[in-house]
CHARMM internal coordinates of N, CA and C (Angstrom, degrees):
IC EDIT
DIST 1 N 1 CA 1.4557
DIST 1 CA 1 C 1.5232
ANGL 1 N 1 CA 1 C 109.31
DIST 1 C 2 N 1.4230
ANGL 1 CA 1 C 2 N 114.67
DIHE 1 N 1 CA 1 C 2 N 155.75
DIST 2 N 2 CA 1.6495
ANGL 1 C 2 N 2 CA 107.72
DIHE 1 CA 1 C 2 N 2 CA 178.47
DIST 2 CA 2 C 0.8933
ANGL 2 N 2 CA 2 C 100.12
DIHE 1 C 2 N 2 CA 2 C -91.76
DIST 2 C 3 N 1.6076
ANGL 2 CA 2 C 3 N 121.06
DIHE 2 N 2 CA 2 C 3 N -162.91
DIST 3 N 3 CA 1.7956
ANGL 2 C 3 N 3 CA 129.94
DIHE 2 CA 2 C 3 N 3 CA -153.66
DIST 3 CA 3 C 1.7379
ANGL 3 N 3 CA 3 C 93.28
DIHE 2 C 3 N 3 CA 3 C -92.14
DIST 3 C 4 N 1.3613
ANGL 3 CA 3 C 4 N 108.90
DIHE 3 N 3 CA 3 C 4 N -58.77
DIST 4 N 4 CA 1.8976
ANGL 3 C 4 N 4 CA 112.57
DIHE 3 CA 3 C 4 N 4 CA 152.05
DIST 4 CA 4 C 1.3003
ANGL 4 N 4 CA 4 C 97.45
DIHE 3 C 4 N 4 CA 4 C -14.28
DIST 4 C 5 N 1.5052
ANGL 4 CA 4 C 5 N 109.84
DIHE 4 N 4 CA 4 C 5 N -94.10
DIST 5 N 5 CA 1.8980
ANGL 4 C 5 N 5 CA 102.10
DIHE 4 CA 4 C 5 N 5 CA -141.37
DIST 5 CA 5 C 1.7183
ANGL 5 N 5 CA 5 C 96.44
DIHE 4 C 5 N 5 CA 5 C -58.86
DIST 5 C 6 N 1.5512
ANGL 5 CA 5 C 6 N 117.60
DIHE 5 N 5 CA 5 C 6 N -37.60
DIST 6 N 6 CA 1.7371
ANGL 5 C 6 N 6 CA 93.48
DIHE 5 CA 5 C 6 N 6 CA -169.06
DIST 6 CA 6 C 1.1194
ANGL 6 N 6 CA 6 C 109.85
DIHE 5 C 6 N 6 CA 6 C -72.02
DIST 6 C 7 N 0.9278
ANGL 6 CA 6 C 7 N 143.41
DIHE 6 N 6 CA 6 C 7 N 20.73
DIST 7 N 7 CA 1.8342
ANGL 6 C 7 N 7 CA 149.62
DIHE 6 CA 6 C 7 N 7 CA 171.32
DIST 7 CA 7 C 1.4974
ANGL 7 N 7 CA 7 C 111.54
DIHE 6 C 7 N 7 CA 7 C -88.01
DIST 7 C 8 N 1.2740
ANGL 7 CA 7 C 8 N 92.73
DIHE 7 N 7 CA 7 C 8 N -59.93
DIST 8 N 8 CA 1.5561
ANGL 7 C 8 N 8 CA 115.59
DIHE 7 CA 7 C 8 N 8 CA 167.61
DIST 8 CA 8 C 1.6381
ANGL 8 N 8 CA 8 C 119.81
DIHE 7 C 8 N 8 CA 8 C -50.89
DIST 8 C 9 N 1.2691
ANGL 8 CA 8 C 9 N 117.46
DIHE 8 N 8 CA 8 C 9 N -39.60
DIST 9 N 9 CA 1.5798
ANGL 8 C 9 N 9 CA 114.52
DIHE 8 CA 8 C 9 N 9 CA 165.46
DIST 9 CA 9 C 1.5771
ANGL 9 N 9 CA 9 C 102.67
DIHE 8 C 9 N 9 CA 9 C -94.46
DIST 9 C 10 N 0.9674
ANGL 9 CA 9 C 10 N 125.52
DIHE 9 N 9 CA 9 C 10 N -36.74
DIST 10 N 10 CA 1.6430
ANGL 9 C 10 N 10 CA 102.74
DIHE 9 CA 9 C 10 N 10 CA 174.11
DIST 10 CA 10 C 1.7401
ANGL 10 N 10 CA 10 C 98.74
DIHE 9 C 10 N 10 CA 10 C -61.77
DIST 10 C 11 N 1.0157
ANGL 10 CA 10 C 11 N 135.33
DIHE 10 N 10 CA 10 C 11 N -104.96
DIST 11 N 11 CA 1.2458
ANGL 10 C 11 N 11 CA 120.11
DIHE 10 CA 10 C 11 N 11 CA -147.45
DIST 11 CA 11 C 1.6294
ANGL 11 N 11 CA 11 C 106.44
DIHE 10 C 11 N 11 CA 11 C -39.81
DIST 11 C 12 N 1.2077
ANGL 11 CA 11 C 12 N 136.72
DIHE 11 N 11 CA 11 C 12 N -49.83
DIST 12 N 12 CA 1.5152
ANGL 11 C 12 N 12 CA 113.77
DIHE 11 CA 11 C 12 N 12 CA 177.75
DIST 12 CA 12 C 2.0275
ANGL 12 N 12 CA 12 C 107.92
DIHE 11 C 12 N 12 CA 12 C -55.42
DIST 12 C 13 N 0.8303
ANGL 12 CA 12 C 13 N 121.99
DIHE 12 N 12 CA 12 C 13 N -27.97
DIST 13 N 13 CA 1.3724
ANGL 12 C 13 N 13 CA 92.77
DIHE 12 CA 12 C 13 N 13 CA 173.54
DIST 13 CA 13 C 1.6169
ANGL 13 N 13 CA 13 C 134.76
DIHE 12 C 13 N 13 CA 13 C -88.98
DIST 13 C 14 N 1.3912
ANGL 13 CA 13 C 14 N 90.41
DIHE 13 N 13 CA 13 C 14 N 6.28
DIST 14 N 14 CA 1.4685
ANGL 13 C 14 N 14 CA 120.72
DIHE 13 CA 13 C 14 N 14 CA 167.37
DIST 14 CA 14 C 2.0362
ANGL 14 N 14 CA 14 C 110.03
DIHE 13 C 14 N 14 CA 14 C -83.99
DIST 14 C 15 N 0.9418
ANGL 14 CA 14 C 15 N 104.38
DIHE 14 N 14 CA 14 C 15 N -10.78
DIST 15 N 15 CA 1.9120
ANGL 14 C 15 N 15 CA 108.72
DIHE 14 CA 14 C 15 N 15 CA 177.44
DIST 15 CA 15 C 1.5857
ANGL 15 N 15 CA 15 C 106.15
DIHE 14 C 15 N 15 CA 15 C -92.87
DIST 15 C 16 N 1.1296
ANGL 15 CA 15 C 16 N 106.48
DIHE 15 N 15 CA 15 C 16 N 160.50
DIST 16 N 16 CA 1.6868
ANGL 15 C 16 N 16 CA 128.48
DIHE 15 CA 15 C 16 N 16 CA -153.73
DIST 16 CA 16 C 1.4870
ANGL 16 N 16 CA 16 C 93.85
DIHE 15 C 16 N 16 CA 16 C -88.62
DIST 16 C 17 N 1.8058
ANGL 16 CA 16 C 17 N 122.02
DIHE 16 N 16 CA 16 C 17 N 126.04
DIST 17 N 17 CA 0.7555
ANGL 16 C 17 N 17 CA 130.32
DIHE 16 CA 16 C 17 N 17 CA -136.52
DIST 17 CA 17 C 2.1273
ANGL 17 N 17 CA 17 C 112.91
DIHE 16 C 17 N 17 CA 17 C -66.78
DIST 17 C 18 N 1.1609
ANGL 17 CA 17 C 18 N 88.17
DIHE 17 N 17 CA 17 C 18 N -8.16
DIST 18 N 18 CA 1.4351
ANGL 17 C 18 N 18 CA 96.34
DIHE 17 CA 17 C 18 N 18 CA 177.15
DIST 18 CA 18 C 1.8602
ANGL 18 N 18 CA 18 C 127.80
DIHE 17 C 18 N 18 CA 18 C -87.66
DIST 18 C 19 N 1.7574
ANGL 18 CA 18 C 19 N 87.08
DIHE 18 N 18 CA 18 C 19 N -15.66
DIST 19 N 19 CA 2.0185
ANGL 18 C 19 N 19 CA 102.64
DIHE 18 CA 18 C 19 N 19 CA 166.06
DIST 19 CA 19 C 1.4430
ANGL 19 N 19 CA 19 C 89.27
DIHE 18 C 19 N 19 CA 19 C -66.90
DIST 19 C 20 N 1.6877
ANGL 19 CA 19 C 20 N 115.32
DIHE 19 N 19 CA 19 C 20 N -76.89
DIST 20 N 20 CA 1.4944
ANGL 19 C 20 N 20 CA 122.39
DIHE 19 CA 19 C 20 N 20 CA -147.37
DIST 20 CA 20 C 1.5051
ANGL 20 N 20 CA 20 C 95.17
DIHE 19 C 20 N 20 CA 20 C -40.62
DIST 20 C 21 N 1.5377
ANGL 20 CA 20 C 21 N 131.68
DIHE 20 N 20 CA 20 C 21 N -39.54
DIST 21 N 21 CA 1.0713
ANGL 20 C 21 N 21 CA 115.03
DIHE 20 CA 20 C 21 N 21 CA -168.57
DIST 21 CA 21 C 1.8202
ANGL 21 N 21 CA 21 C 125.17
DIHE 20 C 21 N 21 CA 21 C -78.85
DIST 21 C 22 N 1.3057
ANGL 21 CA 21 C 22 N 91.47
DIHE 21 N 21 CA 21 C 22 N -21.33
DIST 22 N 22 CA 1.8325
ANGL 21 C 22 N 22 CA 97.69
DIHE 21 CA 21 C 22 N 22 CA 166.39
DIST 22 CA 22 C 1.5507
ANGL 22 N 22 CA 22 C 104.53
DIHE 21 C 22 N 22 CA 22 C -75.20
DIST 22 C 23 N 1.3101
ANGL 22 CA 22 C 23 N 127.91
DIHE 22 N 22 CA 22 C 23 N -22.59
DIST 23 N 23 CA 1.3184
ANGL 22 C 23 N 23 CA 113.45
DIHE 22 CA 22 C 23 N 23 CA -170.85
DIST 23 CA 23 C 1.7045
ANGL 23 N 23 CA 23 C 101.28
DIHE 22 C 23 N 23 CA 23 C -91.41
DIST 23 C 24 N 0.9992
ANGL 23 CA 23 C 24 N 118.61
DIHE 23 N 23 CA 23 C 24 N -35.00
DIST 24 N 24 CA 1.9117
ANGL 23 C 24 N 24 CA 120.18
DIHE 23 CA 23 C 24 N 24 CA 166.01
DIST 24 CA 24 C 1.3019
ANGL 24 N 24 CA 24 C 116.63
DIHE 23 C 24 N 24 CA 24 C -54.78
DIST 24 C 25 N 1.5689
ANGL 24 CA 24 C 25 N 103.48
DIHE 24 N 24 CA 24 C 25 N -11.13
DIST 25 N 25 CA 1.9543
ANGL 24 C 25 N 25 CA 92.08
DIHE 24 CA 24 C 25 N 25 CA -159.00
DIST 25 CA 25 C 1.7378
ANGL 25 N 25 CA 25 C 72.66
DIHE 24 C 25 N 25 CA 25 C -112.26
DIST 25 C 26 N 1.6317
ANGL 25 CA 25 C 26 N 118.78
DIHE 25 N 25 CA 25 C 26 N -33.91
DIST 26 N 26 CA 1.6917
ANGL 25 C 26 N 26 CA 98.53
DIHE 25 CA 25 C 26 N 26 CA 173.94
DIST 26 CA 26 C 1.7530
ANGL 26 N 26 CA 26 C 123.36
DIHE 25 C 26 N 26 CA 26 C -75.11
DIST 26 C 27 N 1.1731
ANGL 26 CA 26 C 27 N 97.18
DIHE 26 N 26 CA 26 C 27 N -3.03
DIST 27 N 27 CA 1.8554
ANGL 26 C 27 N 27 CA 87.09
DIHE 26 CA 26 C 27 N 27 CA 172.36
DIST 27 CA 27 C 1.6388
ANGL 27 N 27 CA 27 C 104.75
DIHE 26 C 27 N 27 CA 27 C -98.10
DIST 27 C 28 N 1.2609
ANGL 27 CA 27 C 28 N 121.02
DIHE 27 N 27 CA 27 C 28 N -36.32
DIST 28 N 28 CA 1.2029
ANGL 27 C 28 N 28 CA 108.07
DIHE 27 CA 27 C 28 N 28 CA 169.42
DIST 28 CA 28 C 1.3821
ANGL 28 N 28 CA 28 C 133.84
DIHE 27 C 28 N 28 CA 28 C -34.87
DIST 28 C 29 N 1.8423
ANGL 28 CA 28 C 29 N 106.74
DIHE 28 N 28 CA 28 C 29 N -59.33
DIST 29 N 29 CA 1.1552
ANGL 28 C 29 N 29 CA 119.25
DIHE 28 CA 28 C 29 N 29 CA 158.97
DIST 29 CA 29 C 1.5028
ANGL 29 N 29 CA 29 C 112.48
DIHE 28 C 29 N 29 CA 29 C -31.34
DIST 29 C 30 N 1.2766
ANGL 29 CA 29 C 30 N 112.35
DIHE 29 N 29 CA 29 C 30 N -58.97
DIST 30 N 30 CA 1.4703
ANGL 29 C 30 N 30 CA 118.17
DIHE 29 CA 29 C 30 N 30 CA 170.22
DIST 30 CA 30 C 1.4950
ANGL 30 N 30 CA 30 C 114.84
DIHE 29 C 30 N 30 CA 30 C -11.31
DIST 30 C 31 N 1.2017
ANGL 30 CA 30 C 31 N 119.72
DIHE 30 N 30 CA 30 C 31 N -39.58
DIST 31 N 31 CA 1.3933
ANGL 30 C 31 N 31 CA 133.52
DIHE 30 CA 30 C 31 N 31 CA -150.44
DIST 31 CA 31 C 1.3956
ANGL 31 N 31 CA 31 C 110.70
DIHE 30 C 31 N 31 CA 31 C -109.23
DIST 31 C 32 N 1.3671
ANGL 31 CA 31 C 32 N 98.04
DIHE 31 N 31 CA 31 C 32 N -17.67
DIST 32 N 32 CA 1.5176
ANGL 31 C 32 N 32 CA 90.45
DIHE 31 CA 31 C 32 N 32 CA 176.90
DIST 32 CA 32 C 1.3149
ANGL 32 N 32 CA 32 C 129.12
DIHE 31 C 32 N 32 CA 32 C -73.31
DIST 32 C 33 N 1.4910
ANGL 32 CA 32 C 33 N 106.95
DIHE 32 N 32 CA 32 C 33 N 151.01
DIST 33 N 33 CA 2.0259
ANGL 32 C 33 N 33 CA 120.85
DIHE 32 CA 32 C 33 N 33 CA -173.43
DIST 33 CA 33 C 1.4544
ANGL 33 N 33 CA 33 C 81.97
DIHE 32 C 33 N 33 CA 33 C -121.64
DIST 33 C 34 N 1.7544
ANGL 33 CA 33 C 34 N 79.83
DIHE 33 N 33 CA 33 C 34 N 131.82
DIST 34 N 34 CA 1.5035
ANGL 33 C 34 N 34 CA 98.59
DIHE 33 CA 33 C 34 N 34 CA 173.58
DIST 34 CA 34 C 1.3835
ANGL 34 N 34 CA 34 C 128.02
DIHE 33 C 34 N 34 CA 34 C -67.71
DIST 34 C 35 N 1.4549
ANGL 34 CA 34 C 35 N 113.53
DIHE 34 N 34 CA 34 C 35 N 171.01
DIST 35 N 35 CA 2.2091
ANGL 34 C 35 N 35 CA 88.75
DIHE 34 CA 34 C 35 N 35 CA -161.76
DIST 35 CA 35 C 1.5305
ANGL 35 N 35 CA 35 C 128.57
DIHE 34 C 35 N 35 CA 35 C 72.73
DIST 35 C 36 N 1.4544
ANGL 35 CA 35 C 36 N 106.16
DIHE 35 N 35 CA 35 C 36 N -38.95
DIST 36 N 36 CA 1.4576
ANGL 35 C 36 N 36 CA 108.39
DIHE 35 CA 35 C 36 N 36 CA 168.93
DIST 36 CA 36 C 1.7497
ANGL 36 N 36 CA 36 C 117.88
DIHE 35 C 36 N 36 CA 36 C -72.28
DIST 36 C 37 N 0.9306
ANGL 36 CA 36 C 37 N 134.13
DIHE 36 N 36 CA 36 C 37 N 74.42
DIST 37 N 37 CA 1.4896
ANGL 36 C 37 N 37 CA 115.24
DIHE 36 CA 36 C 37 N 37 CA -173.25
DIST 37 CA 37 C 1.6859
ANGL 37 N 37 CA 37 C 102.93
DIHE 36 C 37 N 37 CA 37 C -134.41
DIST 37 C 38 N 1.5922
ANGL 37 CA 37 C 38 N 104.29
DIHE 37 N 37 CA 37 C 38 N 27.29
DIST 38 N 38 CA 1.3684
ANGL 37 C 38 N 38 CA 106.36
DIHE 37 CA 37 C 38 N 38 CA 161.08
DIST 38 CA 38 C 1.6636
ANGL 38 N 38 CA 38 C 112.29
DIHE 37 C 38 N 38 CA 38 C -44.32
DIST 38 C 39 N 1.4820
ANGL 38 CA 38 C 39 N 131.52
DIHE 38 N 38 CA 38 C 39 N -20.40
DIST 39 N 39 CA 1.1724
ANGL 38 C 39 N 39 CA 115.94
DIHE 38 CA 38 C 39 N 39 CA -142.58
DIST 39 CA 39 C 1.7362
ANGL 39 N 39 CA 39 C 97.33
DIHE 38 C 39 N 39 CA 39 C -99.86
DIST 39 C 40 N 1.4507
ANGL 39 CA 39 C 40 N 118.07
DIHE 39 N 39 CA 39 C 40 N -34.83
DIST 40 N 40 CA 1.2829
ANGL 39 C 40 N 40 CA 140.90
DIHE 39 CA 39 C 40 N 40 CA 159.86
DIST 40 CA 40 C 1.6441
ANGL 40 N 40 CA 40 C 108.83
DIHE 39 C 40 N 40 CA 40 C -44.56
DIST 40 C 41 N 1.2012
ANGL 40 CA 40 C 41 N 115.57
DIHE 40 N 40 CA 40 C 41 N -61.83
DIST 41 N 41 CA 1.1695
ANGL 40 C 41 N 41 CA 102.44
DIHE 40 CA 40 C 41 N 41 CA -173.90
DIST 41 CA 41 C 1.5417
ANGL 41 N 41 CA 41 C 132.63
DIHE 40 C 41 N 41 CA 41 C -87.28
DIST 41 C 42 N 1.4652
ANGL 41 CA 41 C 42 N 99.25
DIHE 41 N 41 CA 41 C 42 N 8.04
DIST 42 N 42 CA 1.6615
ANGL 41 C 42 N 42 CA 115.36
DIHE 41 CA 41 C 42 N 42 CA 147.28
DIST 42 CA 42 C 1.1443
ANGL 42 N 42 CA 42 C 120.43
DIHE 41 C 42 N 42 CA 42 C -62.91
DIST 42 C 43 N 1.5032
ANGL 42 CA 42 C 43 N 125.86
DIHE 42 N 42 CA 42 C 43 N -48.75
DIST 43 N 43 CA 0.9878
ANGL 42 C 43 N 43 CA 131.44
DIHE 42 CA 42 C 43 N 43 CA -147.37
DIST 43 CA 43 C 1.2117
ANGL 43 N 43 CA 43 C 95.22
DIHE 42 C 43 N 43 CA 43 C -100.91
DIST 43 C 44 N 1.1722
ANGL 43 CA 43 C 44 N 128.28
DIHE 43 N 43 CA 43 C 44 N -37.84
DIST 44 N 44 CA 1.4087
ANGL 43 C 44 N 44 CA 130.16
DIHE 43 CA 43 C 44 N 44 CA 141.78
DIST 44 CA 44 C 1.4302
ANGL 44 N 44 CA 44 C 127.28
DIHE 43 C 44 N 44 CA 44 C -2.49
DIST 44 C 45 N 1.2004
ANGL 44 CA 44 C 45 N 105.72
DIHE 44 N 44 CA 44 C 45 N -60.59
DIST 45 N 45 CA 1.5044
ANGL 44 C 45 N 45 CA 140.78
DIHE 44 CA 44 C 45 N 45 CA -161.75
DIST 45 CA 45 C 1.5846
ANGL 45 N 45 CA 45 C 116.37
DIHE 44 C 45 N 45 CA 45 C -96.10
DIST 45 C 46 N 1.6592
ANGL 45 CA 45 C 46 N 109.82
DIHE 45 N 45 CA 45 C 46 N -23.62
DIST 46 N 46 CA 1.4337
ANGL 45 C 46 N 46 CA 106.54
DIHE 45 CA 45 C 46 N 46 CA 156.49
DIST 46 CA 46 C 1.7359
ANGL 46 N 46 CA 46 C 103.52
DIHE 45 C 46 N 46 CA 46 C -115.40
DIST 46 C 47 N 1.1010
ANGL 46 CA 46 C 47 N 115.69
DIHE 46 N 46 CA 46 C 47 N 13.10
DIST 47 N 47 CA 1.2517
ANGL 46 C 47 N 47 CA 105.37
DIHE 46 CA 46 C 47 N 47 CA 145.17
DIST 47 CA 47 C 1.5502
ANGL 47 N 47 CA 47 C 140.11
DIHE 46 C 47 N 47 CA 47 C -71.42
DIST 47 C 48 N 1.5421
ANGL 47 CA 47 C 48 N 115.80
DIHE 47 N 47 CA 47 C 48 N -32.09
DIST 48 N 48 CA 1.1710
ANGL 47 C 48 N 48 CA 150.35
DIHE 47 CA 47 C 48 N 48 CA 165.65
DIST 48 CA 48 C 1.6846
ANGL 48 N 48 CA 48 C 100.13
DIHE 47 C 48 N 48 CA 48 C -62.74
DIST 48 C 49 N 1.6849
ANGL 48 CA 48 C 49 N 124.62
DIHE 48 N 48 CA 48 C 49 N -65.28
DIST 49 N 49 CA 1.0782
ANGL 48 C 49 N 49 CA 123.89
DIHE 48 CA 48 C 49 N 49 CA -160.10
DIST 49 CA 49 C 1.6369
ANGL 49 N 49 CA 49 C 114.33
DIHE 48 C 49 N 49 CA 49 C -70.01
DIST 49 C 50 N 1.7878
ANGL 49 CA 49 C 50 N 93.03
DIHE 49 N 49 CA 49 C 50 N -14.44
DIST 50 N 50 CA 1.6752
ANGL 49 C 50 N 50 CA 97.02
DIHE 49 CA 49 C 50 N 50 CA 179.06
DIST 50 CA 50 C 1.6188
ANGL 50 N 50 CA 50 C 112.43
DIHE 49 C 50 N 50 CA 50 C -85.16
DIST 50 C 51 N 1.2707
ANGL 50 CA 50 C 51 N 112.31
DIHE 50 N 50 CA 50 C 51 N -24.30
DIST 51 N 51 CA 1.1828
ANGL 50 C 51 N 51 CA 124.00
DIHE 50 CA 50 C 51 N 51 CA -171.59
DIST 51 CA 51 C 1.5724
ANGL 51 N 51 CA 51 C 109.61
DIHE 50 C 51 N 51 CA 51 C -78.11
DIST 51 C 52 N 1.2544
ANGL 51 CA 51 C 52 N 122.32
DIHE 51 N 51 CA 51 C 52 N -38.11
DIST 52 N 52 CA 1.8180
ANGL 51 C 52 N 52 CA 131.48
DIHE 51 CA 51 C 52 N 52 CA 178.22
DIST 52 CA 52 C 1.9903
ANGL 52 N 52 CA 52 C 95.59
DIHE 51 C 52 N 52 CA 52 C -73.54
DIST 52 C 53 N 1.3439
ANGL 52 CA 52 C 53 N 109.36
DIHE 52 N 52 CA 52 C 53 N -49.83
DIST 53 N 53 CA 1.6022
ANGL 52 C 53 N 53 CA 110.72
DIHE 52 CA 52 C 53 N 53 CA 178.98
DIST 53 CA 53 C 1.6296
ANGL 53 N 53 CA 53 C 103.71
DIHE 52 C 53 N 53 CA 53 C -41.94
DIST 53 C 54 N 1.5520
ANGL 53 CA 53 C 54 N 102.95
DIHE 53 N 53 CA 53 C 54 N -58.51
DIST 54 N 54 CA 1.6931
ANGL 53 C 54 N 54 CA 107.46
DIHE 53 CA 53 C 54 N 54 CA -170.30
DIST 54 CA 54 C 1.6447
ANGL 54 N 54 CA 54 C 101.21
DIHE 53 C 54 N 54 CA 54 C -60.95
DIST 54 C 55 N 1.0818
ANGL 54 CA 54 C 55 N 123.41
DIHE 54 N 54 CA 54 C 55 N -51.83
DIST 55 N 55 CA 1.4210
ANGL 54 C 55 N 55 CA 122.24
DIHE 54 CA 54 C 55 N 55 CA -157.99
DIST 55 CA 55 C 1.6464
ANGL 55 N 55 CA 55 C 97.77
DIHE 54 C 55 N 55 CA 55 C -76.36
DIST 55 C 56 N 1.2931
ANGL 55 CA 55 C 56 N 115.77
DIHE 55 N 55 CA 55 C 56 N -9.59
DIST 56 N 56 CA 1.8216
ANGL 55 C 56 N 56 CA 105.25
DIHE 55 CA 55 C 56 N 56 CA 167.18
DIST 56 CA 56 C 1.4501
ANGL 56 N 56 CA 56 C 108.63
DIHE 55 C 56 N 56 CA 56 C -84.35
DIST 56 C 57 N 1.5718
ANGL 56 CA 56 C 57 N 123.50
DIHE 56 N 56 CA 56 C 57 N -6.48
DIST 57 N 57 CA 1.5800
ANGL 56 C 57 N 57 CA 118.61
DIHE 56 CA 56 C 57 N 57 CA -136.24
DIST 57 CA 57 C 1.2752
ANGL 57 N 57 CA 57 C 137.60
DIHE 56 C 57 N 57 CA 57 C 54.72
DIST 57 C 58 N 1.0730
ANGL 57 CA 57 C 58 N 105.75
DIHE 57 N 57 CA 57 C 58 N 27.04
DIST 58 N 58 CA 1.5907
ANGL 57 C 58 N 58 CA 119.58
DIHE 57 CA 57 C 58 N 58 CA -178.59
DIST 58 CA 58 C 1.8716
ANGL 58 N 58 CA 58 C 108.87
DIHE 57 C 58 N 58 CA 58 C -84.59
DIST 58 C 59 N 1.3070
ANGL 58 CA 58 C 59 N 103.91
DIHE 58 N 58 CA 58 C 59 N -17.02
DIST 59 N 59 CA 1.4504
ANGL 58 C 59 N 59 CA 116.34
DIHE 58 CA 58 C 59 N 59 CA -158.67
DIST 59 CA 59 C 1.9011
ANGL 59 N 59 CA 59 C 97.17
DIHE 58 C 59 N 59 CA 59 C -128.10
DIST 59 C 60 N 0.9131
ANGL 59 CA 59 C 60 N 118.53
DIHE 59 N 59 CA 59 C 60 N 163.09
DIST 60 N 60 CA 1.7027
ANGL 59 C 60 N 60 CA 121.59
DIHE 59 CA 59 C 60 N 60 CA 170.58
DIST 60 CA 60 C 1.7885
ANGL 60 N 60 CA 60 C 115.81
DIHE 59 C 60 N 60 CA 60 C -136.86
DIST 60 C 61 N 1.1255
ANGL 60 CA 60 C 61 N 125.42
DIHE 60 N 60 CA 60 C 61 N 139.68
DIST 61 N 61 CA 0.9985
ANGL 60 C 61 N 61 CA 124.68
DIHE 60 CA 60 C 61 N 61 CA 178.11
DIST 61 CA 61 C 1.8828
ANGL 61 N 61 CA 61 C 128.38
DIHE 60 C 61 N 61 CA 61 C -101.17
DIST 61 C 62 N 1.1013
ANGL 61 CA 61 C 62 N 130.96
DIHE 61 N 61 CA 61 C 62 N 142.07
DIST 62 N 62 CA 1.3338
ANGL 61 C 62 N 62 CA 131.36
DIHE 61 CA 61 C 62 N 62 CA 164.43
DIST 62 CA 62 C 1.6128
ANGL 62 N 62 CA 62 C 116.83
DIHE 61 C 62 N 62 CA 62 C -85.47
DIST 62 C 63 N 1.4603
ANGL 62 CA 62 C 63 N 118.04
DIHE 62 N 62 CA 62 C 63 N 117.85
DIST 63 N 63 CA 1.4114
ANGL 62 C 63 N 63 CA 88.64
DIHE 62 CA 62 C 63 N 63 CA 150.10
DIST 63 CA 63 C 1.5256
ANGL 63 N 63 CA 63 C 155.81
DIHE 62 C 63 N 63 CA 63 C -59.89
DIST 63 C 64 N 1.5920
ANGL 63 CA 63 C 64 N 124.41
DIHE 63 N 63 CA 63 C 64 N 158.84
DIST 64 N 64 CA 1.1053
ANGL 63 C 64 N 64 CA 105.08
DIHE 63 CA 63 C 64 N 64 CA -134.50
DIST 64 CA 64 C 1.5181
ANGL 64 N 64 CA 64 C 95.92
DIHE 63 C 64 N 64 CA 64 C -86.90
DIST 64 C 65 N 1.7926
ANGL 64 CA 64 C 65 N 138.87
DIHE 64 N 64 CA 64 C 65 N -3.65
DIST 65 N 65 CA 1.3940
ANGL 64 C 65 N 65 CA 138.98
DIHE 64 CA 64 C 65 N 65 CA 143.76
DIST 65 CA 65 C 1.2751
ANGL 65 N 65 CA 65 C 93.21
DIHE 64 C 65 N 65 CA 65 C -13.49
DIST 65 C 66 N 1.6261
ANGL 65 CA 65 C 66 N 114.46
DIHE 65 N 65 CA 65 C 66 N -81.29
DIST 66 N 66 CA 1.7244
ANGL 65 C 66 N 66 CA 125.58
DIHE 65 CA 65 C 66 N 66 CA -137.15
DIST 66 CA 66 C 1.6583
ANGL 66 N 66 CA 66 C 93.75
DIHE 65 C 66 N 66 CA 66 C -64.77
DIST 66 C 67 N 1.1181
ANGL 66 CA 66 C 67 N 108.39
DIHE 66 N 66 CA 66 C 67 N -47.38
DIST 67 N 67 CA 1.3988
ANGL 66 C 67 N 67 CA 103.55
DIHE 66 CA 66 C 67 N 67 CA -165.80
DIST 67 CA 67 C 1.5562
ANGL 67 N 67 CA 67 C 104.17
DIHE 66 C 67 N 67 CA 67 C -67.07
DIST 67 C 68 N 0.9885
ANGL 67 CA 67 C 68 N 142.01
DIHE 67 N 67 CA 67 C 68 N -41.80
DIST 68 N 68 CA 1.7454
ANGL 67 C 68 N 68 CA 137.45
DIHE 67 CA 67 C 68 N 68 CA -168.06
DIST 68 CA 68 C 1.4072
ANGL 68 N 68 CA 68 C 91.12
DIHE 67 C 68 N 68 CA 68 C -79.36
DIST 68 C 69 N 1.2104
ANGL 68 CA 68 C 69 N 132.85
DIHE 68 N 68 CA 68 C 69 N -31.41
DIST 69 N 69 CA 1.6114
ANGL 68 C 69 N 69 CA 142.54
DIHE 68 CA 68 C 69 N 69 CA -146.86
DIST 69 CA 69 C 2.2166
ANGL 69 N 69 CA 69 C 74.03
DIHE 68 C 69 N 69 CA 69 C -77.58
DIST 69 C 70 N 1.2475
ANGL 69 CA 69 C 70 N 112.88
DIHE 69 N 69 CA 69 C 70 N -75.12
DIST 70 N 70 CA 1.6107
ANGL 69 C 70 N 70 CA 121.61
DIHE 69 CA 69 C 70 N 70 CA -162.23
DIST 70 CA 70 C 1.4337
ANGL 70 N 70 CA 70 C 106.68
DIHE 69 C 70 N 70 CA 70 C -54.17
DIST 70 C 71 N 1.7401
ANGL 70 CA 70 C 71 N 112.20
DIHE 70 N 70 CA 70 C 71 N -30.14
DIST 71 N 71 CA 1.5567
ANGL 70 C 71 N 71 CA 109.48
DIHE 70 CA 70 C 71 N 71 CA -177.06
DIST 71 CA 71 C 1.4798
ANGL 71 N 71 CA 71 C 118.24
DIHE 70 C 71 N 71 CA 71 C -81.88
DIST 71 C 72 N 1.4872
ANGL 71 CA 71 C 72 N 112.58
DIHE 71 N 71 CA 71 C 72 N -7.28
DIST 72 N 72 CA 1.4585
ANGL 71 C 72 N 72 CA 113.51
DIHE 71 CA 71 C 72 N 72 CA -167.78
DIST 72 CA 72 C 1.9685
ANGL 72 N 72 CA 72 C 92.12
DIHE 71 C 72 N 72 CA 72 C -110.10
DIST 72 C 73 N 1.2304
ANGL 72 CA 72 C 73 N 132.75
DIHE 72 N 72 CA 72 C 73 N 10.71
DIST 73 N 73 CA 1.2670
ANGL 72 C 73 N 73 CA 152.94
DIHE 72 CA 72 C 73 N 73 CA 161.54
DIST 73 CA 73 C 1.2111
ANGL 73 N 73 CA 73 C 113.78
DIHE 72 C 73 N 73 CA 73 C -56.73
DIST 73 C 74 N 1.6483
ANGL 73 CA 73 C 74 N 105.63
DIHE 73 N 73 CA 73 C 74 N -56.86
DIST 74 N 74 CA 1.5098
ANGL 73 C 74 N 74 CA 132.01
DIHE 73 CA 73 C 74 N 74 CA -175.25
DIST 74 CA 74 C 1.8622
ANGL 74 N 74 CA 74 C 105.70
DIHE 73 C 74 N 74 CA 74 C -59.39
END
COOR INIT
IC SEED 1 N 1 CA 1 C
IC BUILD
């Protein structure tokens, strides 16, 4: 890596664990080819299937405290 990019991952891995993750989900994007969005509409699709699971009770939820509370742990 050059002196640039290791700068560039040290300070992003220095941000609160919920930046690093907008900045992973914005370089990815990075990557996207248009037309390709098989990957969206999976996720799409178990997004939907998680949401009918929860709304049967098949599924349980955390609030979202507990959950940022365990990710900022890490």
């Amino acid at each position: 890596m050059t002196a640039t990019t290791e700068k560039v991952v040290n300070d992003a891995l220095n941000l609160p664990p919920i930046e690093r993750a907008e900045l992973i989900q914005r370089l990815f994007q990075s990557f996207d080819v248009p037309g390709d969005n098989h990957i969206d509409t999976a996720w799409t699709e178990e997004i939907e299937h998680r949401i009918k699971a929860y709304d049967k009770g098949l599924l349980s939820a955390s609030p979202l405290e507990d959950v940022l509370g365990r990710i900022n742990k890490r």
